[in-house]
N, C-alpha and C positions, 0 to 999 in steps of 0.2 A: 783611531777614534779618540776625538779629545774629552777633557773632565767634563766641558759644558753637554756634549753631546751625548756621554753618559748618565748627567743629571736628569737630563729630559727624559729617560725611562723610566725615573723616579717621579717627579715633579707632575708630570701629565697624565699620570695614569688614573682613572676614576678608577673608585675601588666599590664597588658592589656593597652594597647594604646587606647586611644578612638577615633572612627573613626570620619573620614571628610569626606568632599564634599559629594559626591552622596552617597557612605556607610552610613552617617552621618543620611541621607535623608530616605534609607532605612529602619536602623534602629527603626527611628522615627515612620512610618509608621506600623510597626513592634511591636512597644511598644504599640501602640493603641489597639490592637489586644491580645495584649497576656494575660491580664486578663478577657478569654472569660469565658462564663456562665460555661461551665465543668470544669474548675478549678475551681470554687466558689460550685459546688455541691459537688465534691472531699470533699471540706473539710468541708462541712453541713452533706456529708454519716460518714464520719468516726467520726465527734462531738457528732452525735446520737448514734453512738457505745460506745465511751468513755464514754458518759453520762449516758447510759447504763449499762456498767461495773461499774462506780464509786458507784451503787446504793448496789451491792453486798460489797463493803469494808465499808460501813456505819454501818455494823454488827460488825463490827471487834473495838479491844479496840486500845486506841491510842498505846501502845505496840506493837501490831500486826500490824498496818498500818506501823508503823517508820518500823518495819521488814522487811517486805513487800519492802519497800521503797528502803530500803537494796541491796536487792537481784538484782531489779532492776537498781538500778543504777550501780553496777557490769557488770551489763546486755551491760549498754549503754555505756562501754568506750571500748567494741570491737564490734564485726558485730552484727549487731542486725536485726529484723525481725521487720515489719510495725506492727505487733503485739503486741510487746514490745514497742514501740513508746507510741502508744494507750492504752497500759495499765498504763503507768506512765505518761502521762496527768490525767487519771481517778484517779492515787491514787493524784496527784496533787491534781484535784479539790475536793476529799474529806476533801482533807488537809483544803482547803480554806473557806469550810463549818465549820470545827471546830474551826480554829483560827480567821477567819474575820465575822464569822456568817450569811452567806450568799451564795448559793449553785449556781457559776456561770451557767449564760446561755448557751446554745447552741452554739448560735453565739459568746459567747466570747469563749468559746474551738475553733470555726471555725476561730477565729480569733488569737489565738494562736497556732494552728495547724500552718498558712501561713507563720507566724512569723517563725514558725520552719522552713519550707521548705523556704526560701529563697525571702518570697514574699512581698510588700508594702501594707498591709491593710489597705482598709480608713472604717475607723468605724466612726461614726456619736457622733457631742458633746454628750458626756451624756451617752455614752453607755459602760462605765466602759474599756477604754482602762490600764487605770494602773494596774490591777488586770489581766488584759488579757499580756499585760509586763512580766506583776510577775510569771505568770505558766508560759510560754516559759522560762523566765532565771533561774527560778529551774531546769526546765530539762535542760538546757548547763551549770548550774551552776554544776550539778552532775559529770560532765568530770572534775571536778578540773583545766579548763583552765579559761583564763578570758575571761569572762563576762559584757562587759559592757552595760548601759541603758543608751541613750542618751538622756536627756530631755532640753527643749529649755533656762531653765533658775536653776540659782544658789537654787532658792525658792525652785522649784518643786523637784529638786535632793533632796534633804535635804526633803523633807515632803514624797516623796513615799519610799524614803527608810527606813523613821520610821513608816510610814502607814503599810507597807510591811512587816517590822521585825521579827511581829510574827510565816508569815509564812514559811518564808526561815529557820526561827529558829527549827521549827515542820518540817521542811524535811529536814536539818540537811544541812544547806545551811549558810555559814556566806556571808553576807551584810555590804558593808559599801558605803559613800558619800564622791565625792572630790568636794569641791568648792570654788571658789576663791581667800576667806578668810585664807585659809589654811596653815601652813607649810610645808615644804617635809618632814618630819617625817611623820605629818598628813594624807598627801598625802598618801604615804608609804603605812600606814597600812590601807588607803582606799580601795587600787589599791589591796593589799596580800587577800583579801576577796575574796571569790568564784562570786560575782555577784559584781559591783562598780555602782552606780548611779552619774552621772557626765553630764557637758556640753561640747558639741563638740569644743571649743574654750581649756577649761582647760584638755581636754584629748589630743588635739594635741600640745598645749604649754608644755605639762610635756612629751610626747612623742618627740618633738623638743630637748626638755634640756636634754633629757637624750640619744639624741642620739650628742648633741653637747659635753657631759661628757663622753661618749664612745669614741669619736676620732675615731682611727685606727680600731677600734676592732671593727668596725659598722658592717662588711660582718662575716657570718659565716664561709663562705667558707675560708676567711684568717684567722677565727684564726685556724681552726685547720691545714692550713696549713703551720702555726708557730708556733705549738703546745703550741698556747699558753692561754689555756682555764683556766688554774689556774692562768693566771695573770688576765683575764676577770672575774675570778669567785669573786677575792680581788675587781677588781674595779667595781664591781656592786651593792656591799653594798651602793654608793651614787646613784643607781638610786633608781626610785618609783615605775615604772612600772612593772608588769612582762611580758608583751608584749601583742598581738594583736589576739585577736585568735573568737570571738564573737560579733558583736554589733545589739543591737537591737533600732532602734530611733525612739524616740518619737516625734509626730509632727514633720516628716519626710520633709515635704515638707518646713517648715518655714529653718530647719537646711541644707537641701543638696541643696534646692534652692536658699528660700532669702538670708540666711546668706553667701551663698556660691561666691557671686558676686566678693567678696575680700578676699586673699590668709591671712593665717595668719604668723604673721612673728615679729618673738623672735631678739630684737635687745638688745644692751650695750648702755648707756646714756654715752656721753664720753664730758668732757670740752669744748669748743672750743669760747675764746670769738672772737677772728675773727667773727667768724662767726654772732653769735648773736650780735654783733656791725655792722655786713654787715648789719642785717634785721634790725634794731633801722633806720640806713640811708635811706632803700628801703622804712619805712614804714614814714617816714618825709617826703620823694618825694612824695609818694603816695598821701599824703595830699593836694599838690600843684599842683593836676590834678584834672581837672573838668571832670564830666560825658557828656557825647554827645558832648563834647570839644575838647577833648584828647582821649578819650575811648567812649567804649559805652559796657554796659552789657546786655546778655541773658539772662534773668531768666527762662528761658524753658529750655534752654540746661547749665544754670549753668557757663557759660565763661566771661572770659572779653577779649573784643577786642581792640588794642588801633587804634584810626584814625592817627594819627600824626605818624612820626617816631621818634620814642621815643629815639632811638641812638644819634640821631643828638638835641633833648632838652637836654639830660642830659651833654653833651659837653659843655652846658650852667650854668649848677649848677654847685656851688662849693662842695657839699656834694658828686657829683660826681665823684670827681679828683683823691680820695683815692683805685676806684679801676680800674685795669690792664684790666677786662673784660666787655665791656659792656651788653653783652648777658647774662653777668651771673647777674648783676644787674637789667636787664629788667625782668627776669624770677622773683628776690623776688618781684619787684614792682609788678609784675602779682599776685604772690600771696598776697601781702598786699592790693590787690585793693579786692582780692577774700574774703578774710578773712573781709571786710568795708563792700562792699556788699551784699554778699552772705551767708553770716554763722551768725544767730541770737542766741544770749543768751536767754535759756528758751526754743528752737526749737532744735539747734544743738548739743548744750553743755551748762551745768551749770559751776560755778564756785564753787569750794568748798574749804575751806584752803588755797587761796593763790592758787591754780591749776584748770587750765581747766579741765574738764572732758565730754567725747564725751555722747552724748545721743544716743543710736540705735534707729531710727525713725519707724523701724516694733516691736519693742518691747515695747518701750519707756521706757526702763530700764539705767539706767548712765552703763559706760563699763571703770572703772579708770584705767584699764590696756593700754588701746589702746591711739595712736596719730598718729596725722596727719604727712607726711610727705612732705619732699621739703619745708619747711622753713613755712609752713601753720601754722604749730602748735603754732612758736613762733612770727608769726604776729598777733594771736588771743588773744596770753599773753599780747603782746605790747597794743592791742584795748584792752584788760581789765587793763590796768596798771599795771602788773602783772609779777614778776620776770620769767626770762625768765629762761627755760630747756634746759639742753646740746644737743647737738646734735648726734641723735641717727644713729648706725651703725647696719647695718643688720648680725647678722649672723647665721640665717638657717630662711628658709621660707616651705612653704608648701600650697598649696590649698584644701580646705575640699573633691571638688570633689576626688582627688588623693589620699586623707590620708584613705578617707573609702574605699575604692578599695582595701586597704591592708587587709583588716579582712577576714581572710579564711570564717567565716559564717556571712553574712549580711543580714538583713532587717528591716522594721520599720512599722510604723502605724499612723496616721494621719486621721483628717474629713474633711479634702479636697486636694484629692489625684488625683482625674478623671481629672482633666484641666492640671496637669504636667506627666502626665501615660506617655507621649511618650517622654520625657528627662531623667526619672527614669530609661526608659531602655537605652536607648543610652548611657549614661554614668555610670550607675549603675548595667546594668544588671540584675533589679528587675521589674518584674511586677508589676504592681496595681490589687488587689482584691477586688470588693466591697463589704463590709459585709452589709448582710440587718438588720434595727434596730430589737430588739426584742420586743419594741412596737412601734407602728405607731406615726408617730410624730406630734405633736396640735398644733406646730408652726403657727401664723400668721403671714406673712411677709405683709405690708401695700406696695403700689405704692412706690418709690421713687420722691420723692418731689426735684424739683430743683427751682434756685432763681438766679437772677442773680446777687446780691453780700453778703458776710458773715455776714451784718449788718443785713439786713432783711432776712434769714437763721435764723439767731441767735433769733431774735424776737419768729418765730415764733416757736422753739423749748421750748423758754419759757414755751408759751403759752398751749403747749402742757403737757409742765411737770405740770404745775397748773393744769391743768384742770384733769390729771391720777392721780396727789395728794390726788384732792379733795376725790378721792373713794376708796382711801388707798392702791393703788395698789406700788409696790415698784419699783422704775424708779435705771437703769443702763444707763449713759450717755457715749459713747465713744467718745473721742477727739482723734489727730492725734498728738499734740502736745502738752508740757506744760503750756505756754501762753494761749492757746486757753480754757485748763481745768480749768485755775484758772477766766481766763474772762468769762465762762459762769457761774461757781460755783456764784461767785460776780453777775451774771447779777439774778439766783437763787435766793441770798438769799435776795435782793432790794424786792422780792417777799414778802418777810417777809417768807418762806421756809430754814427751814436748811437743808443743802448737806453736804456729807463728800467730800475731794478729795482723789482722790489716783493720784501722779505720780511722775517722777525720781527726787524731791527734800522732796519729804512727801513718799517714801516707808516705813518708819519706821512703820505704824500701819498698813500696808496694809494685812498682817492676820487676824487683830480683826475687819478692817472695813468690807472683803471680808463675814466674817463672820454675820454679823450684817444687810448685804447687799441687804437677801432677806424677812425682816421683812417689816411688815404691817407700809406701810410711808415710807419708806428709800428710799431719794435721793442721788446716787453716781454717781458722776462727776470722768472717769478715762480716763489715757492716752492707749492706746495699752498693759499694764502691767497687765490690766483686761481680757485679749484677751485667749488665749492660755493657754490651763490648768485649768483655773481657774473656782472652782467648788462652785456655789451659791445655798445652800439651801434654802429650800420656804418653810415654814409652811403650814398646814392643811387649815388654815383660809384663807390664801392668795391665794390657790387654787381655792378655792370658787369666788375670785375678779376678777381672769381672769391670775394670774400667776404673772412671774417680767416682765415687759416690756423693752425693751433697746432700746436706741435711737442712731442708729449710726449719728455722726454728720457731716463726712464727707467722701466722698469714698477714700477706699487708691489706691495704684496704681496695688495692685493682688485682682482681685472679691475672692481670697482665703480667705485674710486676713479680708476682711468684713463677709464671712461667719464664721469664728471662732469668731467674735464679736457675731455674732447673736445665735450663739450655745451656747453662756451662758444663754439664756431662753429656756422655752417647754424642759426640760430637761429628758430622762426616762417614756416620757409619761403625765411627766406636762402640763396644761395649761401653754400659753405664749406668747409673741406679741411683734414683733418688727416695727418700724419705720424708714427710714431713708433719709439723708437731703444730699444735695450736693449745691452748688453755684460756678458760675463761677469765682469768683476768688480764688477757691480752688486750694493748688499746681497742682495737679494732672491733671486739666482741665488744669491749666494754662502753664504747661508745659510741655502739650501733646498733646493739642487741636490748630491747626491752628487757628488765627487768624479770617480769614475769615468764620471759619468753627464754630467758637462760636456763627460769630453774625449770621450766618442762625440758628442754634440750638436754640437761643436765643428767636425767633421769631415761635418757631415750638409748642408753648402750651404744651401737655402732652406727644409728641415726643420725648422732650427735651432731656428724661433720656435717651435719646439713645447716646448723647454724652459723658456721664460717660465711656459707654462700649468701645465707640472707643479708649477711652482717655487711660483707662486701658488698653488697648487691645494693642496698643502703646507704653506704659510703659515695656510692657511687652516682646515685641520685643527690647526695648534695652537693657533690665535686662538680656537676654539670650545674646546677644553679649555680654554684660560686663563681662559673666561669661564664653564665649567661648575666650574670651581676654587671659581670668585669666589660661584656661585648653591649650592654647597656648603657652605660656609663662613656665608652666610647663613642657609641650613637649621638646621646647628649651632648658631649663635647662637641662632636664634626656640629650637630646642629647650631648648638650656641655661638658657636665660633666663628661665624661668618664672615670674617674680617681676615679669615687667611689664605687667600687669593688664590683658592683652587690647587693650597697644599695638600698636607696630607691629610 
């Protein structure tokens, strides 16, 4: 199959409008339901069949199976029979028995099975979702279309795709990884592989550039109506992609949800010192404004409001004189008051070379591609003295809901899928499956402990880390933020306790620490970067102590995101034990929790934790406006836009 005839999966596909108001409502309703108990037996009957069959090709020489394999995949690029489906999961998993040495379960074929049909699997930490990935994109990998495997970070692309190698290589499958680091060469010959392991961020920016390097030729429908596929066929040698036709996502809900709040969008850095001479003045006035004087800031809701009328002071400055609008100079003040206030180094962004770099606060990973916009970004250069960047021009955007909506076959897997089941389908058209673990899980989750501030919080996490030390047990510490993981690391080793840290200014050793992490004594202080994906093995000995423990240190704003913390212990059947801490002046509480409604909580003894849930629960109602904002805005766009010849 050539580029043009890949693009055509992209380019022709109408994409479903997503409903509103009461449809919206239906829907939703709708989603809840549609992962019932008979779709979950569906795919446990036909696992037991596969697992069944695979036990007759165990006879056969590796010669014979690759044969086999053959035949089959012939099979699968015309009409095929449920039979054939099943029999090539079954030579799959024999496959995986030979080259990874390990004879998948049940439940990971029933979980590979869903993956095929279309559905949102939530498998439980530990319960080998990479390896359940890996059979689904053999088989679509075998159609020679693309393939992609969406995982939530640059790491894990890059680690399951050399995990995986040997068996895509034994069912005659090529593999390759795109990640951030990259060239478009690199890119290139990531994307030409039969399966590509990538992040949802860097498959829609190399899908943006390459349709902003297509120009005209974006619609199929024109070019063959300009006969002109051999000028598209020359100009396709500079894209990377070969189009859209597969995607299976990893930790689904972190990528179509959290990440999904904000549209991605491919700009040009272009000169302008006007401009950056505008924000040096906004952010000199900014300085000569008192809080609760002149303004007053939200920290709940993140704004600044000003009390005065700020039109009528700046008629008073002479720094004022130099511009024609005062609205447009009120707007950078607002942002220079945003960026003093509201945006901390070490929480929001590090500094690295001379450059800001944003921190994703659910990931806690740095993201050096991304910036702030509306003058944000170079108010935050100015607070770090720091030469200022051009100002950036937009040109193509896209929202993640919209962009996977184009993959003719979609779905994904994730360990905590049930709390988003009724958005998955309103917008995605995927149900949630739940797969049952294949052993019972020894997880202890302890009470939640709340405090009413971080200082005494913090104490007594100490307290707790000594005292699991003492008996060798190996402690995983989660923080929300960088500051927070280096102050308790320091508050640790006052103990006379050494910790490792892991987080977005120390990732450099964070394979050798993750790895060292579930040994007898090991204290690790990490940010969110410990969260998702990441797999800590436990020694024999340390089973015997009770497992890894982990301590979440404070609640995020989706109870999702603290269950994938806690899913890095009791893994597969381990022993293992979790803890966790919340205090009232934690973001979360603080800028979600009423006032009023603190200091009754405050006063409710073991009740207390019940404001964590409200608080999330809250959070979490405006995280879905923000991302029905986002799938609005897209609406508008497809409407206004009418002049782009039935692209995207």
């Amino acid at each position: 199959m050539n580029l043009t005839d890949n693009y055509r999966l992209t380019t022709c596909k109408q994409v479903k409008k997503i409903p509103t108001g009461l449809d919206a409502l239906v829907y939703r309703m709708v989603g809840r339901f549609k992962g019932r108990h008979g779709v979950l037996v569906r795919q446990l009957k036909d696992a037991a069949k596969i697992d069944k069959e695979s036990l007759e090709y165990s006879k056969l020489s590796d010669s014979q199976l690759k044969s086999r394999m053959k035949e089959i995949r012939q099979q699968l690029r015309c009409r095929f029979k449920k039979e054939t489906l099943l029999t090539a999961f079954a030579l799959v998993q024999e496959s995986v028995k030979r080259t990874l040495g390990y004879r998948p379960y049940i439940e990971q074929l029933a979980g590979a099975l869903a993956l095929y049909r279309g559905y949102i699997a939530e498998m439980s930490t530990g319960e080998g979702k990479t390896v359940t990935a890996a059979m689904c994109a053999t088989v679509r990998g075998w159609s020679e279309r693309p393939c992609h495997v969406i995982t939530a970070n640059d790491y894990l692309a890059a680690r399951d795709a050399e995990i995986m190698e040997p068996l895509y290589s034994f069912c005659g499958v090529t593999v390759g990884a795109v990640t951030g680091a990259m060239k478009p060469k690199e890119r290139r010959a990531g994307y030409e592989a039969d399966v590509t392991y990538s992040t949802a961020k860097e498959v829609l920016a190399d899908f943006l550039r390459d349709r902003i390097a297509m120009g005209r030729y974006q619609s199929f429908a024109k070019r063959l109506a300009n006969g002109s596929l051999l000028n598209f066929e020359q100009m396709a040698q500079n894209l990377v992609q070969r189009g859209l036709c597969t995607a299976i996502v990893d930790e689904a809900d972190n990528v179509l949800i959290d990440e999904a709040v904000t549209p991605l969008i491919i700009s040009s850095e272009k000169e302008n010192a006007n401009f950056n001479e505008s924000c040096k003045i906004a952010y000199s006035i900014s300085t000569k404004l008192k809080r609760d004087v002149d303004y007053t800031v939200d920290f709940r809701n993140r704004t600044v409001r000003f009390i005065v009328d700020l039109e009528e002071r700046l008629e008073d400055m002479q720094e004022a004189t130099v511009f024609s609008r005062a609205g447009f100079l009120k707007d950078l003040v607002r942002q220079a008051l945003v960026a003093r206030e509201l945006f901390e180094q070490g929480r929001h962004y590090v500094v690295e070379e001379g450059k800001v770099v944003i921190v994703d606060e659910s990931t806690g990973r740095k993201m050096p591609m991304r910036s702030w916009n509306g003058g944000l970004h170079q108010m935050i250069e100015i607070k770090e003295n720091l030469e200022l960047s051009g100002l950036k021009e937009t040109q193509a955007r896209m929202s993640f809901q919209r962009f996977f909506r184009l993959y003719k076959n979609f779905s994904g897997m994730t360990g905590t899928g049930k709390e988003a089941a009724a958005e998955f389908w309103t917008i995605y058209g995927a149900a949630v499956v739940c797969i049952p673990n294949h052993r019972k899980s020894k997880r202890k989750i302890s009470h939640l402990k709340t405090f009413t501030s971080k200082e005494s919080k913090r104490r007594a996490i100490v307290k707790e880390v000594v005292r699991l030390h003492a008996k060798g047990r190996p402690i995983l510490i989660g923080t929300k933020d960088i500051d927070e993981s280096e102050i308790l690391g320091k508050s640790i080793e006052n103990e006379g306790l050494h910790c490792r840290i892991i987080n977005a200014v120390r990732s450099d050793e964070e394979a050798a620490i993750i790895a060292d992490a579930g040994k007898f004594g090991a204290i690790t202080v990490a940010t969110n970067m410990a969260g998702r994906g990441t797999d800590i093995k436990i020694p024999d000995s340390v089973k015997k102590l009770g497992g890894l423990h982990v301590i979440a240190t404070e609640c995020n704003p989706s109870s999702r995101i603290d269950r994938q913390l806690f899913g890095r212990s009791a893994r597969q059947g381990d022993p293992g034990s979790v803890s966790h801490y919340a205090s009232f002046e934690d973001d979360v509480l603080r800028r979600n929790l009423p006032n009023s409604m603190a200091t009754l909580f405050k006063h409710m003894g073991p009740l207390s934790a019940l404001s964590v849930k409200w608080a999330q629960q809250r959070a979490g109602r405006k995280a879905y406006k923000s991302r029905l904002s986002v799938q609005r805005t897209d609406t508008w766009l497809e409407d206004s836009l009418g002049f782009s010849d039935g692209g995207v």
